[in-house]
N, C-alpha and C positions, 0 to 999 in steps of 0.2 A: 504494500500500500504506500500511498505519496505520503511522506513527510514536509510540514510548511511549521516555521518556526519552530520545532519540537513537536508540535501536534502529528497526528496520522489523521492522513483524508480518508478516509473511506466512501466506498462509492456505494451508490442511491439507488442502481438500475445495474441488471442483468440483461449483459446481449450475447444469444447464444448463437453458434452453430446449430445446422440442423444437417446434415448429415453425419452420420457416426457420433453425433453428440444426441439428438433427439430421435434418429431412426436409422439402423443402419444401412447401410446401401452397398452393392456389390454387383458389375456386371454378371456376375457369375450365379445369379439368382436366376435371372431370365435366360441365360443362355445352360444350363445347363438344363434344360427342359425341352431344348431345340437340340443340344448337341451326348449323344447316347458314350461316345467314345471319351473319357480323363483324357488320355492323351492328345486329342482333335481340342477337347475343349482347352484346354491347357495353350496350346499353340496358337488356337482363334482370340484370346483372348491377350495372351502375350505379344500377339504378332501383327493383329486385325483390326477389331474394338478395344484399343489401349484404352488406358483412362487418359493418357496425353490426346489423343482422339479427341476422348469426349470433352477434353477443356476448354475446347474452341465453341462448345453449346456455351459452357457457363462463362466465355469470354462476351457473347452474346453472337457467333455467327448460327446462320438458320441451319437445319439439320437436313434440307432439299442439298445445297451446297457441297455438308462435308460428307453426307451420302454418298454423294452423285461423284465427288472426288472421289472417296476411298474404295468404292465401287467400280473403278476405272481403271485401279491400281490390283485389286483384288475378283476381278471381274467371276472366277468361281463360287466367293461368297457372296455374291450380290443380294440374293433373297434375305442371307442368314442377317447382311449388315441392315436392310429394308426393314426389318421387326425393332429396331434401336426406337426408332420414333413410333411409333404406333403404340408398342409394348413396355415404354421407358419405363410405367408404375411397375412392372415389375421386376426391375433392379432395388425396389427401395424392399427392404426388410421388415422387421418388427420394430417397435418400439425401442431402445435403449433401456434394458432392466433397470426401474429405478426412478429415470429421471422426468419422466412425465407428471407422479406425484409431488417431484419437487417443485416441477413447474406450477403447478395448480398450488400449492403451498404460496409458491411467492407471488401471486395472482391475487391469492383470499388476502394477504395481508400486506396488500396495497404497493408493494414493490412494482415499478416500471418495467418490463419485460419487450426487449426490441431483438431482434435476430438480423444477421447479415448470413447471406446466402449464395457460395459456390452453385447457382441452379441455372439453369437453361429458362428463358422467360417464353417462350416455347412451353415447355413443359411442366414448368411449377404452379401458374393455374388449374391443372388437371389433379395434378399431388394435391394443392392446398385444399381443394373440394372436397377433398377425401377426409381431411384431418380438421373440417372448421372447427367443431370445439375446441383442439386445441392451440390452433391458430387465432384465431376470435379472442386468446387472453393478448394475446401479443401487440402491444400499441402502433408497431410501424414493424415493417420487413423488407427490407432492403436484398436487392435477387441482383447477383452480378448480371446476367444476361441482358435484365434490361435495363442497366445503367452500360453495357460494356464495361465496366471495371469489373477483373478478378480478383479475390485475396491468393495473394500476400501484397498487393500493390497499395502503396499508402493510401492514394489518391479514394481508394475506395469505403477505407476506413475514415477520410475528413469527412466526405461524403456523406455517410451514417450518422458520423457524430453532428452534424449541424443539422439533417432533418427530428434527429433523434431530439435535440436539443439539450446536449452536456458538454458539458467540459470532460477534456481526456480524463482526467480522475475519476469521475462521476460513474463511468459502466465498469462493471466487471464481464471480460470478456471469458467465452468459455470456447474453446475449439479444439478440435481433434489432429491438428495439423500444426505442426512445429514452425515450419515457416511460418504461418498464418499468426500466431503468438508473439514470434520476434517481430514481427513487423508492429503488431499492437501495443509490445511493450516502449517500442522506441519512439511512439507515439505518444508515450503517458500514460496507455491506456492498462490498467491491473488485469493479465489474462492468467486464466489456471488451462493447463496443459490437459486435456480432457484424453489420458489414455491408459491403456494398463486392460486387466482383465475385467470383463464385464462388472461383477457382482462389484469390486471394490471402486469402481468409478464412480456411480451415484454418492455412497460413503464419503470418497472423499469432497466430492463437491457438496454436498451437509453440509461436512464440516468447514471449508472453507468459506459456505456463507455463513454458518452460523458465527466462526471468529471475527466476520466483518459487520456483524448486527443484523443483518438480509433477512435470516432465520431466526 
């Protein structure tokens, strides 16, 4: 937390990740339903639909585009790469063991709640439909695709912070992605490193709000 004068700032609002922090997400949910062979799927997946692929959705380009590219380049998977957009809800997972009741916890007792989001703007209206209750507590959500800023990129974290309306002290970030933390830390901003084995992850985000008064 920011120290000023001796004191500790503690921050007022929680802005989480949502993937692998709120639900976890994995090409390999939806393609291993389409591809019967480990070893095929293995190779399609490492070699095909990377997830560097798919960062160019949550950069904000359309998925006609990097289709129709990587389709050109891999002209045998054509059909298999043609299910990414139609079938994308099913790369997302289950919930994050844990962390949804915390959500709802810091909702009931009036804590600010904003999310910044690695998503394709494309495709995160279709997700969000899915999850309004949970989405509905969240005050603002900020979706790299349609701003075109990705995290770890600064620009996209000012970006949140002024619609969000705090000061870098002010949110505790939560994210699952190491880069994406350094970047918020060098901004001011308090992030907890959201990783480790399931069950002990919500635990420690408790505790880390509870030591900051959140909880």
């Amino acid at each position: 937390m920011e120290e000023r004068a001796g004191a500790v700032i503690k921050p007022r609002a929680v802005i989480f990740d949502v993937g692998d922090v709120l639900f976890s997400w994995d090409p390999r949910f939806l393609y291993e339903r389409l591809i019967a062979d480990d070893r095929a799927l293995d190779a399609f997946l490492e070699n095909v639909v990377t997830r560097e692929w798919h960062f160019q959705h949550d950069a904000g380009r359309p998925f006609a585009e990097t289709s129709a590219e990587l389709s050109a380049r891999f002209p045998e998977h054509a059909a298999l790469i043609a299910q990414w957009g139609p079938r994308f809800l099913e790369t997302m997972g289950p919930p994050i063991p844990g962390v949804h009741p915390i959500v709802e916890a810091l909702d009931s007792a009036g804590v600010p709640l904003f999310a910044i989001t690695n998503y394709s703007g494309e495709f995160w209206p279709r997700f969000r439909a899915t999850q309004q209750p949970l989405f509905d507590r969240f005050r603002d959500i900020v979706v790299s695709g349609d701003e075109k800023l990705a995290k770890p990129d600064p620009a996209i974290f000012r970006l949140a912070l002024d619609r969000f309306g705090l000061a870098p002290h002010e949110g505790l970030f939560v994210d699952d992605n190491a880069a994406n933390i350094a970047a918020a830390r060098d901004l001011g901003i308090p992030a907890l490193h959201f990783t480790g084995p399931d069950p002990a992850r919500a635990a420690m985000l408790q505790q880390e709000l509870e030591q900051v008064g959140l909880l």
